[in-house]
N, C-alpha and C positions, 0 to 999 in steps of 0.2 A: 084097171091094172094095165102098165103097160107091157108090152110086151115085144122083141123082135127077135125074127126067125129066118136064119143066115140059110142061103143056099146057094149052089155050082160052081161048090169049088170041085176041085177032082186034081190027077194026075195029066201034064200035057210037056209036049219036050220043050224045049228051050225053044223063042221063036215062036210058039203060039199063042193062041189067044185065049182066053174063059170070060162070062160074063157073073159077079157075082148077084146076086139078090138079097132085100134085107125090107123084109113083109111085116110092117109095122099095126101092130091093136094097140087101140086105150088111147095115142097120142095121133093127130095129122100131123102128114110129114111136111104141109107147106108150111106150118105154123112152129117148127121148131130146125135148128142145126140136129144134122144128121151125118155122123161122121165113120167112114169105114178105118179101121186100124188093123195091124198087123201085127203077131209076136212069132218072130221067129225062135227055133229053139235054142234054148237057155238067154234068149234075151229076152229085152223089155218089151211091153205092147206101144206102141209107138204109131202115131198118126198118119195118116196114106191119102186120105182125102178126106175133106166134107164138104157138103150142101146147106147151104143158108137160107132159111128164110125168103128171102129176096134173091134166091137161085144164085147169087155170089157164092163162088168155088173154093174153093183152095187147095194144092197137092205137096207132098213134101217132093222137094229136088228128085227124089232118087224117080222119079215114076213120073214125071211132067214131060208130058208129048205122048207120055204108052200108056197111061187108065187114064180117065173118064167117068166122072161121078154124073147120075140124072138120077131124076125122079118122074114118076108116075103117077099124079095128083088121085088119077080115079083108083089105082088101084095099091095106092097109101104105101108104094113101095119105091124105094132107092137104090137103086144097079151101084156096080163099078165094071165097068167094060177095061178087062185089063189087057194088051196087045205085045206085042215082044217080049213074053216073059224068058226070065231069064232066072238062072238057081237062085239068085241071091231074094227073087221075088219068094219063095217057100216061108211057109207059115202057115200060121193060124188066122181065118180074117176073121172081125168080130165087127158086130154093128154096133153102133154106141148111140145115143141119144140123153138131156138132158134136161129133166120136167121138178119143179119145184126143192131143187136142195139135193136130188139123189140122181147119181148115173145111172141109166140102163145099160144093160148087153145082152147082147145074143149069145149064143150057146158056142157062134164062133162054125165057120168052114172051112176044113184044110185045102190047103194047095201049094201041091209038089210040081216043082218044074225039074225036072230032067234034063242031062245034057243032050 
């Protein structure tokens, strides 16, 4: 069964940094796209970053140069190292993953940026 479990998001003021976590069971992360998203409130959950397979990246515009997706092969887990947050970063962050036909998700970490 798989499973992933989002964590450090929290509250930081605009300008700072958080590192998220997303601690993957049932799937390795080397072997699948692993991709972190965001839904801010009342909108859509919309893509932020993922890790590929073959460590090839990709970020959406809004957040290219300030997060930072890796991986941790030993310990089956996928940061986002976020830097300059800013309000417009606030959300919900969710880990996503995708294994024979059906999405997974994480339960999802909040993170408020203050001015």
């Amino acid at each position: 069964q798989v499973q992933l479990v989002e964590s450090g998001g929290g509250l930081v003021q605009a300008g700072g940094s958080l590192r998220l976590s997303c601690v993957a069971s049932g799937i390795t992360v080397t072997d699948r796209t692993v991709g972190w998203y965001r839904q801010a409130p009342g909108k859509e959950r919309n893509l932020v970053a993922e890790i590929r397979s073959n460590r090839d990246t990709i970020y959406d515009a809004s957040v290219k140069g300030r997060f930072t997706i890796s991986r941790d092969n030993a310990k089956n887990t996928v940061y986002l190292q976020m830097n300059s947050l800013a309000p417009e970063d606030t959300g919900i962050f969710f880990c996503n993953t995708w294994l024979s036909g059906t999405d997974y998700w994480g339960q999802g970490t909040q993170v408020t940026v203050s001015l």
